[in-house]
PASE-782275 format. One record per residue (C-alpha): residue number from 1; residue in one letter; x, z, y. Coordinates in steps of 0.25 Angstrom, whole numbers. Example, Ala and Ser with C-alpha at 12.3 -4.5 7.8 and 13.67 -1.06 7.14 Angstrom:
<pts>
(pt 1, a, (49, 31, -18));
(pt 2, s, (55, 29, -4));
</pts>
This chain:
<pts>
(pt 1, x, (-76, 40, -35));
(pt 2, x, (-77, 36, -20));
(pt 3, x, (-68, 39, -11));
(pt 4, x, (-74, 47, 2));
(pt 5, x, (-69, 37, 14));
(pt 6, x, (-72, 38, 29));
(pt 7, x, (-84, 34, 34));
(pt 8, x, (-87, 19, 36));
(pt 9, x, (-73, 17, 30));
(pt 10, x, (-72, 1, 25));
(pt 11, x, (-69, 5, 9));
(pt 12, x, (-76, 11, -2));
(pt 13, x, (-64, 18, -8));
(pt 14, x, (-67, 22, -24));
(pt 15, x, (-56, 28, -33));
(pt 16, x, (-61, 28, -48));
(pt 17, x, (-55, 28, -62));
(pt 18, x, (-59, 15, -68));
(pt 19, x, (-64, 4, -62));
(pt 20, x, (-80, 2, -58));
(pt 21, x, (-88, -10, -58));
(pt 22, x, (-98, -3, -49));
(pt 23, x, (-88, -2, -37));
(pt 24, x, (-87, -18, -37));
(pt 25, x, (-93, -26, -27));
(pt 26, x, (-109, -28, -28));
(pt 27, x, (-108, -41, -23));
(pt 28, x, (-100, -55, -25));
(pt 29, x, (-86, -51, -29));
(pt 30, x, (-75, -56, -33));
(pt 31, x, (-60, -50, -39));
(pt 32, x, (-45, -51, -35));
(pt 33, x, (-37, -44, -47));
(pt 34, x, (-24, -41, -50));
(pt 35, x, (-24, -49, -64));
(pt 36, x, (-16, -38, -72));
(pt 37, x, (-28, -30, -68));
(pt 38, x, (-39, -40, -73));
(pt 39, x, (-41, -33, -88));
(pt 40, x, (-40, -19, -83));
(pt 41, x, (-52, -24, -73));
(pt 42, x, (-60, -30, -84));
(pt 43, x, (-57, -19, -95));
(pt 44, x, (-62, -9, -86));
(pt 45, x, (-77, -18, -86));
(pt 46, x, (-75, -24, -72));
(pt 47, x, (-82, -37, -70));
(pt 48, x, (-72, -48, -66));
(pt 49, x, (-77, -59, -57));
(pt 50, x, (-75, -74, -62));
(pt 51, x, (-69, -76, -50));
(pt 52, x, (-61, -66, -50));
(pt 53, x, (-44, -68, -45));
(pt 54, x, (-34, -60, -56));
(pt 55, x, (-21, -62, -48));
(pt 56, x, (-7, -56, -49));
(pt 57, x, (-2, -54, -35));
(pt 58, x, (12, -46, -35));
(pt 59, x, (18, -41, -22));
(pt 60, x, (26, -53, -16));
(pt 61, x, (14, -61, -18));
(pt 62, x, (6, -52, -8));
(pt 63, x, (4, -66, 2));
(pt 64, x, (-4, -75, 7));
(pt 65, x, (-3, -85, 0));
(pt 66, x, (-10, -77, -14));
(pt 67, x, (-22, -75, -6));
(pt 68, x, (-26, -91, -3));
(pt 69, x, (-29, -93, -20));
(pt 70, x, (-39, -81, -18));
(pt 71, x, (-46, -87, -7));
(pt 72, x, (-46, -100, -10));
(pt 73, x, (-53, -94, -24));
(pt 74, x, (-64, -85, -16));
(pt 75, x, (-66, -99, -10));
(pt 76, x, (-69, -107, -23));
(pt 77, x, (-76, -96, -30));
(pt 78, x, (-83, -94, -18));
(pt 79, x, (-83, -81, -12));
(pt 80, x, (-92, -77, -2));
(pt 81, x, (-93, -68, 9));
(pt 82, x, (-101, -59, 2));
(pt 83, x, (-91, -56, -9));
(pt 84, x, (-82, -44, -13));
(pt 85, x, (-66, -46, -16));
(pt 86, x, (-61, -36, -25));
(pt 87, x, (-45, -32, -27));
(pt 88, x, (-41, -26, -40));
(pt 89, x, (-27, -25, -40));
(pt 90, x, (-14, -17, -33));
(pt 91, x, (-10, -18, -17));
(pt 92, x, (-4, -32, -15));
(pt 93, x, (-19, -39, -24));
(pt 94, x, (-28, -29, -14));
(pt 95, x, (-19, -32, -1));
(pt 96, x, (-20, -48, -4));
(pt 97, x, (-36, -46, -10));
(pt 98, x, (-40, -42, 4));
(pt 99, x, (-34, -49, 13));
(pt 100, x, (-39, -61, 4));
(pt 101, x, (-54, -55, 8));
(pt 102, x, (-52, -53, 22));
(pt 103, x, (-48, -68, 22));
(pt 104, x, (-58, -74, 14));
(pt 105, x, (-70, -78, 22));
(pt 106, x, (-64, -70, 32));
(pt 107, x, (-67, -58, 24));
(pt 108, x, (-74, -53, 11));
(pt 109, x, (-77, -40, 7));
(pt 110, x, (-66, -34, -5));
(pt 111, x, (-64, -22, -13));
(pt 112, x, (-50, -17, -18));
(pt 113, x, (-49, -11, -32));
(pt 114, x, (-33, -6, -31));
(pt 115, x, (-27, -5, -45));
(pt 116, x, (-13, 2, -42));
(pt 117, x, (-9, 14, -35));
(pt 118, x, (-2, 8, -23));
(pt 119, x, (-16, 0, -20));
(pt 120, x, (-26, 11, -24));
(pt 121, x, (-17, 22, -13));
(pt 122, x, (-15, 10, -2));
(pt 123, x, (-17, -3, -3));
(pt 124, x, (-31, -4, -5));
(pt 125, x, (-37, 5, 6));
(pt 126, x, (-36, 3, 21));
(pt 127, x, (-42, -16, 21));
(pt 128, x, (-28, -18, 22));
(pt 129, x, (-25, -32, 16));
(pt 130, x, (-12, -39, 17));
(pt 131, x, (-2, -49, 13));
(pt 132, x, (12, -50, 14));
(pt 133, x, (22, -60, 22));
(pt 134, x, (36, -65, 21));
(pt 135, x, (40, -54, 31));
(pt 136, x, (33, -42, 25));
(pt 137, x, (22, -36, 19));
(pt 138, x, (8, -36, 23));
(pt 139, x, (10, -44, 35));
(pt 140, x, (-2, -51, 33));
(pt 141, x, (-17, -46, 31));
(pt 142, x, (-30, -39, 36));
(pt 143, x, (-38, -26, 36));
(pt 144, x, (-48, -30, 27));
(pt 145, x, (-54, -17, 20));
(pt 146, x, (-62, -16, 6));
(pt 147, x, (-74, -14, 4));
(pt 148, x, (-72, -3, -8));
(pt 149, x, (-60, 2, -15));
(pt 150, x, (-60, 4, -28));
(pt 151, x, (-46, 12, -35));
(pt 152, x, (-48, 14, -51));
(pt 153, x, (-36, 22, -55));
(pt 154, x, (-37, 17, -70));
(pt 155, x, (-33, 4, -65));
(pt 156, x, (-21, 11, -61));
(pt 157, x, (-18, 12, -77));
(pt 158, x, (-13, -4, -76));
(pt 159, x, (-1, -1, -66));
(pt 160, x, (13, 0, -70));
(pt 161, x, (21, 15, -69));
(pt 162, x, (28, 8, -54));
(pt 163, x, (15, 4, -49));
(pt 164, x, (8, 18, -50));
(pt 165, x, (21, 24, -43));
(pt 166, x, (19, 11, -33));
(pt 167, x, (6, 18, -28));
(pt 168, x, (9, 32, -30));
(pt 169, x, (18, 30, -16));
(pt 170, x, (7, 27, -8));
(pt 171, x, (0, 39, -11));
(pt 172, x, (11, 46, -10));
(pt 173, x, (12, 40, 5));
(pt 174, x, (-2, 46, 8));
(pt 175, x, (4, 59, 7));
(pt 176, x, (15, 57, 13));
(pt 177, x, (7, 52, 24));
(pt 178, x, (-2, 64, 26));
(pt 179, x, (12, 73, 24));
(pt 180, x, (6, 79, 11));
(pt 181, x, (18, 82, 5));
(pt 182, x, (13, 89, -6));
(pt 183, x, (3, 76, -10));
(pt 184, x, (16, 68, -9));
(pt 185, x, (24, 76, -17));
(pt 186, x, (13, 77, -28));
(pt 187, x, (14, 62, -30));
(pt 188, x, (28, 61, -30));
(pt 189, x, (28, 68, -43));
(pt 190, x, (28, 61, -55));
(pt 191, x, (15, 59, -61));
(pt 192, x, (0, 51, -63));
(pt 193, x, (-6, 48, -49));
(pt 194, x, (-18, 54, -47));
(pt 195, x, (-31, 50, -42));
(pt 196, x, (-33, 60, -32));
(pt 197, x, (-20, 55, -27));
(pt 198, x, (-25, 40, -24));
(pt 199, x, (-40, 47, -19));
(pt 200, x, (-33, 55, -8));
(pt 201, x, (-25, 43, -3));
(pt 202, x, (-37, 33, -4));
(pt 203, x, (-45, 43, 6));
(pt 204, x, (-35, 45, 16));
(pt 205, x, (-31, 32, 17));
(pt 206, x, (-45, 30, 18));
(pt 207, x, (-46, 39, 30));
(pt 208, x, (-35, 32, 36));
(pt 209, x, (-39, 17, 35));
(pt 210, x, (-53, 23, 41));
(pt 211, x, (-47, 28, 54));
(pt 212, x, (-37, 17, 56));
(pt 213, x, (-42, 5, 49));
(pt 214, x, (-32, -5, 56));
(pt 215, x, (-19, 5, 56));
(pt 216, x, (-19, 5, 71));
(pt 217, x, (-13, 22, 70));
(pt 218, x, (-15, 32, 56));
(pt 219, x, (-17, 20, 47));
(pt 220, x, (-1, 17, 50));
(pt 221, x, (2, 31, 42));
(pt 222, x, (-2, 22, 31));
(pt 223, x, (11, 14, 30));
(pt 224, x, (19, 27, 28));
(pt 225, x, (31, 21, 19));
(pt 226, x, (27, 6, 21));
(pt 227, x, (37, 2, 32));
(pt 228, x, (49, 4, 25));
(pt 229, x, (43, 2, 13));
(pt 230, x, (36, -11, 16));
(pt 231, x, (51, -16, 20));
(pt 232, x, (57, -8, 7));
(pt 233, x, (47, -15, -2));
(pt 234, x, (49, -30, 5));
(pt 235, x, (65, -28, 5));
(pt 236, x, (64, -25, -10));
(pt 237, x, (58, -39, -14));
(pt 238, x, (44, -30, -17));
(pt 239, x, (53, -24, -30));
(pt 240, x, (48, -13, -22));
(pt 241, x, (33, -10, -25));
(pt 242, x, (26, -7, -13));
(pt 243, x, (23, 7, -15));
(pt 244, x, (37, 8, -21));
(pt 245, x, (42, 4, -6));
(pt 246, x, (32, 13, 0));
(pt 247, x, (38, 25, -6));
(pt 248, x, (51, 21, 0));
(pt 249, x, (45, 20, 13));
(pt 250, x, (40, 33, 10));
(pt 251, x, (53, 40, 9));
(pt 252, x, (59, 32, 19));
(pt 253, x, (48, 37, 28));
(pt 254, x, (50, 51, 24));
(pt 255, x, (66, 50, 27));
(pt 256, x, (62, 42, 41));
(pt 257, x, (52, 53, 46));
(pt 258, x, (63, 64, 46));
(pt 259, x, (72, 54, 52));
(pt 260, x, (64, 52, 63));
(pt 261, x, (62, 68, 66));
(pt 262, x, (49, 70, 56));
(pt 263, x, (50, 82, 48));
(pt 264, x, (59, 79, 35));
(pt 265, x, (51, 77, 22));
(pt 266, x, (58, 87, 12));
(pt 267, x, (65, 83, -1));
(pt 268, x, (54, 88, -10));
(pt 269, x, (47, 76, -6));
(pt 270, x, (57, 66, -3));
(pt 271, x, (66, 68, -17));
(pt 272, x, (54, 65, -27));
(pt 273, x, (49, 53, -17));
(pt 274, x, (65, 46, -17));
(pt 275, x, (64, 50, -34));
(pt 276, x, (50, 41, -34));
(pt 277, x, (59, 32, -26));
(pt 278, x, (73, 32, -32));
(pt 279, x, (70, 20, -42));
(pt 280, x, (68, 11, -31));
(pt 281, x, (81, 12, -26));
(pt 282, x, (86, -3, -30));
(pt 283, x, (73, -8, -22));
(pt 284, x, (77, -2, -9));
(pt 285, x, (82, -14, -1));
(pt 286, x, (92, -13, 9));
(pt 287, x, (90, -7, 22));
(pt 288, x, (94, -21, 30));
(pt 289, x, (82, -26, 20));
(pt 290, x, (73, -18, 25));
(pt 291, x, (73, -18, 40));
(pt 292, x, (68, -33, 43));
(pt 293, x, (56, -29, 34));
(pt 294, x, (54, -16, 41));
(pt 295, x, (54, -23, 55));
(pt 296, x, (44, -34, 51));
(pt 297, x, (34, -23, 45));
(pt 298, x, (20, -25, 49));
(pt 299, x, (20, -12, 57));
(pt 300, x, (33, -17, 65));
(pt 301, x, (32, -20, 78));
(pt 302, x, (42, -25, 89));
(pt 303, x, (47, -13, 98));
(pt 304, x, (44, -14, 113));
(pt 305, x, (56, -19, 122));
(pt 306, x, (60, -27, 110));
(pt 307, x, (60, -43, 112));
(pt 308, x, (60, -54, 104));
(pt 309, x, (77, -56, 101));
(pt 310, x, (76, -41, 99));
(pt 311, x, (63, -38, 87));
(pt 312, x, (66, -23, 86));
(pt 313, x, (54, -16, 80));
(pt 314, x, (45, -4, 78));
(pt 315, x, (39, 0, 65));
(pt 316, x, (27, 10, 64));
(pt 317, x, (33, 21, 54));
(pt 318, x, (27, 30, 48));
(pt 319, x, (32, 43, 44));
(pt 320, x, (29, 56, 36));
(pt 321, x, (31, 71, 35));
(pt 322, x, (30, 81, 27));
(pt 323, x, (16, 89, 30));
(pt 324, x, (11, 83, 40));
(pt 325, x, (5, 68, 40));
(pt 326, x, (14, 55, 44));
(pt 327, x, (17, 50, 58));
(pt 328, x, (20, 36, 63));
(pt 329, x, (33, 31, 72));
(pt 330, x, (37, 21, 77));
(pt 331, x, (52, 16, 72));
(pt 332, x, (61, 4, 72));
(pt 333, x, (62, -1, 57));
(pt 334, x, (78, 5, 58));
(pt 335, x, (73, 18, 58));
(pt 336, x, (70, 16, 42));
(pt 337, x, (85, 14, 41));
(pt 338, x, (90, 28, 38));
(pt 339, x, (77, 31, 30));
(pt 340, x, (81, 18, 21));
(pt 341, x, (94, 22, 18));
(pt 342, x, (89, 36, 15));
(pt 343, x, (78, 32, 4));
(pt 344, x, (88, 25, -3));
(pt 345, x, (98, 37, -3));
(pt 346, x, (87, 46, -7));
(pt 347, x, (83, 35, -20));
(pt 348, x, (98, 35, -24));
(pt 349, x, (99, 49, -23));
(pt 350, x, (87, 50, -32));
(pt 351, x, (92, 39, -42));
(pt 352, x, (106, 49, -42));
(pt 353, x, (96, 61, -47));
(pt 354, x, (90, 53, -58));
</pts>
């Protein structure tokens, strides 16, 4: 089905079952696939261009450097400008798949076909593309939005039991975000994901992106867990899974919003999210780890009075509560100190219950 988006919004967004040739480009087009994904594509009767690029591109290789093949290949084949990218992979294939478009003759038109559920709830919405560097995470890359999404949650069959609990945490951020406990909770629980789940957090991400397409105000609420969980995830030598560090920062931002005078979230929510949690507990890097990554994190920014033999910065924070949607501060990255020491009590003291 189609998803109902705001007018004039940039994506055709559709969430299906199994995949559909029809929703492919009319026009020249050409594939960038993740390559475990290339018989489930072809054995659901989707054509496979002769040019197409089967790659495996696994987290740390989320560079610059992966893209130049890609290129110079659209070069050989050649591409031209009236031709159609399309991604079929997880976040880290989609991320680098359009940043390649938005460089290649300074721009070609792509679709996104997500294939796992932390791509499919965030990733592959909002013509975010991106590309890591040595000192941190999608420090590189434009605003280059799809023409069409296209989510088959069949596809969702190929993933692994970690990866499906990888995605479940950015759904559960959307609640969160909106302070809908009850939606949170809901997804806590053990259990299959379910598509109206994914539906509910397409569209109002949707909404968002719409409103604030270059995250100058309300788009920010977006990276709700990603500021200690980019530095979490980084810290750990990415044997964290993205969303795995996301629900870290999730926690961490639940503690740091009563620590800074919020309304406390209550244990009914925050024991079944540190017992998601609890078998991550070796990945969580040591606070002194954490805090230079936290300091260069894209949203940091020097604080005013501070000179140059003095970098003291101020990150945009955001921060939930409980029934009512989340808020946005602005903090040094100490603040995430306490919170820090807390998620890890919390894990052990999970791990203890077991």
């Amino acid at each position: 089905m189609r998803l109902a988006t705001p007018s004039g919004f940039a994506t055709e967004v559709f969430l299906l079952e199994k995949p559909d040739r029809d929703l492919l480009p009319e026009g020249p087009w050409t594939l960038v696939g993740d390559q475990r994904l290339r018989d489930a594509w072809t054995g659901a009767d989707m054509p496979e261009p002769a040019d197409a690029l089967w790659v495996a591109v696994p987290e740390e290789e989320k560079k610059l450097r992966t893209l130049i093949p890609w290129l110079e290949h659209w070069a050989r084949v050649p591409l031209h400008r009236d031709a159609t990218v399309v991604a079929l992979g997880g976040g880290v294939l989609t991320d680098l798949t359009g940043l390649a478009a938005s460089l290649y003759l300074r721009g070609v038109a792509w679709q996104v076909w997500p294939t796992t559920l932390l791509a499919m709830a965030d990733a592959a919405l909002g013509g975010k593309t991106g590309a890591d560097l040595a000192a941190g995470k999608n420090l590189v890359g434009a605003f280059h939005p799809p023409r069409r999404l296209v989510a088959c949650t069949d596809l969702l069959a190929t993933l692994p039991e970690r990866q499906l609990h990888n995605g479940r945490w950015e759904l559960i951020k959307t609640a969160l975000i909106l302070g809908e406990m009850a939606w949170a909770m809901e997804m806590l629980q053990d259990g299959p994901v379910k598509f109206g789940w994914i539906e509910r957090s397409l569209a109002y991400k949707a909404g968002v992106v719409h409103r604030d397409p270059r995250e100058s105000g309300e788009r920010r609420l977006l990276n709700l867990g990603h500021t200690l969980g980019h530095a979490l995830e980084a810290a750990s030598g990415y044997q964290l899974l993205h969303g795995e560090a996301v629900g870290l920062g999730l926690l961490g931002s639940c503690l740091l919003a009563e620590e800074q005078g919020l309304k406390p979230f209550p244990a009914s929510l925050l024991e079944p999210l540190a017992r998601r949690l609890a078998p991550l507990a070796a990945l969580v890097a040591p606070w002194r780890d954490c805090l230079p990554l936290l300091a260069r994190d894209k949203k940091a920014r020097r604080a005013p009075g501070h000179t140059d033999d003095k970098p003291a910065t101020e990150i945009q924070c955001i921060l939930p509560r409980p029934g009512e949607p989340a808020v946005q501060r602005t903090l040094p990255p100490e603040a995430w100190e306490s919170s820090h020491a807390k998620i890890l009590a919390l894990l052990h003291q999970e791990t203890a219950r077991a």
